[in-house]
DOZA-33802 format. One record per residue: x, y, z of N, C-alpha, C in turn. Coordinates in pm, whole numbers, plus 32768, in hexadecimal, padded with zeros to 4 digits. Layout:
! residues N
XYZXYZXYZ/...
END
This chain:
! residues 179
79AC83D6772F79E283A377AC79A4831A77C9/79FD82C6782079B9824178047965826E7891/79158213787A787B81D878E378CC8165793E/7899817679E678CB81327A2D784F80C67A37/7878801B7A47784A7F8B7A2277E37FB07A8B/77F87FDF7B04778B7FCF7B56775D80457B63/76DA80657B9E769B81027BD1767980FC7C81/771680F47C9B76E480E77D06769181587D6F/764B81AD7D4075D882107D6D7588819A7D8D/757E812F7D4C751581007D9A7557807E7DED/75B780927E3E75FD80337EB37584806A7F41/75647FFD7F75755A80077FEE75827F71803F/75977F9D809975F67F448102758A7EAD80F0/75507EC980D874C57E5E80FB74D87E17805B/75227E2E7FF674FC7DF57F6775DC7DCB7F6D/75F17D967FF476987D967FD476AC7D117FA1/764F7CC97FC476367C2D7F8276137C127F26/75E97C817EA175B67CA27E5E761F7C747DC2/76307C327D6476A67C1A7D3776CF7CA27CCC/76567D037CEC76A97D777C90770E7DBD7CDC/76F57D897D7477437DD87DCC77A97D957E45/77A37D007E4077D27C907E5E78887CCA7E8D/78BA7CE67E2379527D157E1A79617D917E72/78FE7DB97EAC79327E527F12795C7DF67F9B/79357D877FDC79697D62803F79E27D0A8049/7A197D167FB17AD07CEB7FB77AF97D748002/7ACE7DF680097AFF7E8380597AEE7E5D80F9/7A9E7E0181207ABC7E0081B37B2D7DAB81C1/7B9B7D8B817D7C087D39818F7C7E7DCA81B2/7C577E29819F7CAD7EC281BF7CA27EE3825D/7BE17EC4828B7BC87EBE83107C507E5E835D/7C4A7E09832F7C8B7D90837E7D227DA483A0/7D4D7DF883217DF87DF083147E257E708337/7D917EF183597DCB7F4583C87DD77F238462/7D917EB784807D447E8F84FA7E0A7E2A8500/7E0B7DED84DD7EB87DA484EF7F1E7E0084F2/7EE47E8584957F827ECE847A7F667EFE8512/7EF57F36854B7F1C7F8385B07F557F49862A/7F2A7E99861C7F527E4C8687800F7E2B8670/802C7E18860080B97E18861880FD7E61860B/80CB7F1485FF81307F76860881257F9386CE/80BE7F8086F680BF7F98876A80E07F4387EB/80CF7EAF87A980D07E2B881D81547DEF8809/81837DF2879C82267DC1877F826D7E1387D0/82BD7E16880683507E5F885783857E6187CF/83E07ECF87C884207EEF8766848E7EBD8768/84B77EBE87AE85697E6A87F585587DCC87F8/84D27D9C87C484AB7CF687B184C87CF286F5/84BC7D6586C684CA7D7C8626856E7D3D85ED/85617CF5858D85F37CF0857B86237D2F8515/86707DA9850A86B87DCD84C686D07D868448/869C7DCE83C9869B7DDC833887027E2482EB/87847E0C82AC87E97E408284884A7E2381F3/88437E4681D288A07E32815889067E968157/89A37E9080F989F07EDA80FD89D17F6180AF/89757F0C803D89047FAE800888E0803D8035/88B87FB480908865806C811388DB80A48126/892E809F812E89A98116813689B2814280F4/89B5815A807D89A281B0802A89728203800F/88DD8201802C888582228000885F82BA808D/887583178033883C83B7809887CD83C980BF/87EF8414815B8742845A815D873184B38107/86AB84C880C6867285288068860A852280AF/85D3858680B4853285AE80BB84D685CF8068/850D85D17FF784B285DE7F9C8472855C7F62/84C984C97FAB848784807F8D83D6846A7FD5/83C884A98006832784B3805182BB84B67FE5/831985067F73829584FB7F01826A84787EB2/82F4841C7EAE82C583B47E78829C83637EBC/82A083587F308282830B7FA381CE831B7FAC/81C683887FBF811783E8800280CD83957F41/814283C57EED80E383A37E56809E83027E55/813C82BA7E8980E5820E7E91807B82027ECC/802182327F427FCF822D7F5F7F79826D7F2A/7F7982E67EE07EED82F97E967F10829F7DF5/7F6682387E107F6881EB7D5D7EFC818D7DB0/7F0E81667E3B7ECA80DC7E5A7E0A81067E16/7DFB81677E5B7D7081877E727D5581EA7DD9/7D9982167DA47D6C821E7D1B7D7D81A37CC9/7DC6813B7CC77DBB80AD7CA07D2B80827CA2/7D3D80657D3D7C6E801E7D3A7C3880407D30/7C2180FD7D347BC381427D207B9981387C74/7C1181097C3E7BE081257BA47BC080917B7A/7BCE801D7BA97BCA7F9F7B6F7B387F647BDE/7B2D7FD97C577A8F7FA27C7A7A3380147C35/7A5F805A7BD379FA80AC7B6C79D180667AD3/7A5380227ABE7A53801B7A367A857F797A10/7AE37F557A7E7AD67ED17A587AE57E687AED/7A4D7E327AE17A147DCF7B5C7A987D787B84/7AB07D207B127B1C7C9F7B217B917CD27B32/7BBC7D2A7B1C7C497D627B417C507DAD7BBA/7BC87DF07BE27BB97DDF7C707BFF7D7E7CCC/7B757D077CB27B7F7CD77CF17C107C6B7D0E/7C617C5D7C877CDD7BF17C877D467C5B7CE1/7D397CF67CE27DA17D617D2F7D8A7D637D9E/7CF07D817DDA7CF27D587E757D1A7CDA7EB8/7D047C637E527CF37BE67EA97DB87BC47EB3/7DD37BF17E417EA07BFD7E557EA07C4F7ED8/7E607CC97EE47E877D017F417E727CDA7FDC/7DE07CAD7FE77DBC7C2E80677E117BD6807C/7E387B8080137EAA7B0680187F307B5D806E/7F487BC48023800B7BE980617FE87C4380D0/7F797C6B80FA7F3D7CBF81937F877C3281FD/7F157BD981D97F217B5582337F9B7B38822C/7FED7B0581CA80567ABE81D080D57B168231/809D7BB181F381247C04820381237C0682C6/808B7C1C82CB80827C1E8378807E7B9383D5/80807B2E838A80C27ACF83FC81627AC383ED/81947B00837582197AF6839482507B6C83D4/823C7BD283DF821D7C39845F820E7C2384ED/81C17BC284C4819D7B8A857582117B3085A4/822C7AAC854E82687A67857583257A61855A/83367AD3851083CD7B2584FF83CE7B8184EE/83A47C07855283797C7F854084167CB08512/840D7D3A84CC847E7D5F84AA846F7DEF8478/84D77E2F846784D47EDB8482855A7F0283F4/85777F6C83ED85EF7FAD83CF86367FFA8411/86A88042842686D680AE849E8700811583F6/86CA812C839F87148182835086C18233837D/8689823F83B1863D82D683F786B883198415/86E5838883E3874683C88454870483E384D0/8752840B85258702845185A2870E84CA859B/87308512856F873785A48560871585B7848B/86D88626847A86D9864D8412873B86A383EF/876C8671836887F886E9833C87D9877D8332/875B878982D1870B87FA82E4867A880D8335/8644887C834D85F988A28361858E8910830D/852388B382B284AC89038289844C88A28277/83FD88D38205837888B3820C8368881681EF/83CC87CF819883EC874F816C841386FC81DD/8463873E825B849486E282B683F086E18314/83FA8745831C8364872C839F82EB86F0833D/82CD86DC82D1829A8645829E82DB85ED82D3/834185D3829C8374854582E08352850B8355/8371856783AB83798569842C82F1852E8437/82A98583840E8218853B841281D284C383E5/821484AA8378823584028350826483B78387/830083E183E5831E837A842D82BA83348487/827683BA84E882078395854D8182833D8520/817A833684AD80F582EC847C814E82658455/81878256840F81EC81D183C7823F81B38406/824D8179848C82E0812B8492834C81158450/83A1810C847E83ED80AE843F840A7FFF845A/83A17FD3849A83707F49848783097F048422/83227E72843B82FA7E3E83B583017E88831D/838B7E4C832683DB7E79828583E87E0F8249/83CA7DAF827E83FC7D16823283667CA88257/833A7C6A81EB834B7C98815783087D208161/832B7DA880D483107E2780AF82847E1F8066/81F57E3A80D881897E5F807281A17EBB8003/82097F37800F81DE7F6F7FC0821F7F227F33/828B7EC67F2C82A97E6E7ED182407E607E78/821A7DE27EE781B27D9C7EE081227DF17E72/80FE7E567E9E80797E767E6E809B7ED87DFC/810C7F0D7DD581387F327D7E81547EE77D1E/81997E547D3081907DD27CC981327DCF7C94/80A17DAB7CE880337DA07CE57FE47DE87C75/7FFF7E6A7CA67F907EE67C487FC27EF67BBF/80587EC77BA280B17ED17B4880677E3D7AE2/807A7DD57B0F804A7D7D7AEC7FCD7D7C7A76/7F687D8F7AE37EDB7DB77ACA7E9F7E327A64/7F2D7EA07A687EF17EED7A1B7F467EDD79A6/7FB57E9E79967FE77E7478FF7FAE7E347896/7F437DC478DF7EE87D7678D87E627DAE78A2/7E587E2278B77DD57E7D787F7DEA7EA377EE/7DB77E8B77B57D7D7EAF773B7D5D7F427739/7D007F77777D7CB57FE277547D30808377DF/7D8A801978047E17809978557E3C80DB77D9/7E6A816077EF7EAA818C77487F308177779B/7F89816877298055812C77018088818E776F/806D81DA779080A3826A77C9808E825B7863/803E821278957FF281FD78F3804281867947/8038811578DF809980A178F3812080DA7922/814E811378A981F4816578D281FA81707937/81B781FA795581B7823379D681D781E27A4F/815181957A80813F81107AE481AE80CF7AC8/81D980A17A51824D80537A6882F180907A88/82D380E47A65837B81447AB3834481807B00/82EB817D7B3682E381B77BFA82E081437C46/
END
């Protein structure tokens, strides 16, 4: 099994300036871009959002089973850095600092052309265990700031970075790259 570059057993807050450990405070750039998300899901009026649409979205059904791929992108984000702040420093650090860059960019254009989708039904077709997830997704995720799409965005990103790895096995790549 490979050996992770750093040991960080021996991190303490006091050695963060430290250049074996220098790259853990690109992670307070996550502090920052919860600290905005919560300000423009809550301080934007929603009815100030402008409507995001293509003739696409018609098409396209509610399913609920999409929750799994949805709930999965977020543990790709944090198994991403979790494995490239174990095993590889610089790919760390080039994935967070993409990800700092499109936080910022994505949230002043949020701010200054906030914008939403209306594709939510208001009623669920069915009722079980898949819809009352949702439901519970809706309440945490808006449907504001859709434009530009982090999850695009950081999925480009991790896709990028890990094609780019040498030591990813082919299978791995696949995967990431058709999800």
């Amino acid at each position: 099994m490979k050996q992770p570059v750093v040991d960080y057993r021996k991190f303490r807050f006091s050695k963060l300036n430290d250049p074996e450990f220098s790259h853990l405070k690109l992670l307070a750039g996550w502090l920052v871009y919860f600290l905005f998300y919560f300000l423009t899901e809550n301080f934007i009026p929603y009815d100030a959002c402008h409507v995001m649409h293509s003739r696409l979205d018609d098409l396209i059904p509610f399913n609920e089973f999409f929750f799994i791929p949805y709930c999965f992108w977020y543990v790709l984000i944090v198994i991403s850095l979790g494995y490239f702040l174990l095993y590889d420093i610089e790919n760390f650090k080039n994935l967070q600092k993409y990800i700092i860059i499109t936080q910022v960019v994505a949230m002043a254009i949020y701010i200054l052309f906030p914008s939403r989708q209306d594709l939510r039904p208001a009623v669920f077709p069915r009722e079980n265990f898949f819809t009352w997830v949702m439901g519970l997704i809706y309440t945490l995720d808006t449907d504001t700031g859709v434009c530009p799409s982090l999850h695009v965005a950081y999925s480009l990103a991790i896709f990028n970075v890990i094609v780019k790895d040498r030591d990813v096995h082919k299978w791995v790549k696949w995967f990431v790259g058709i999800f």
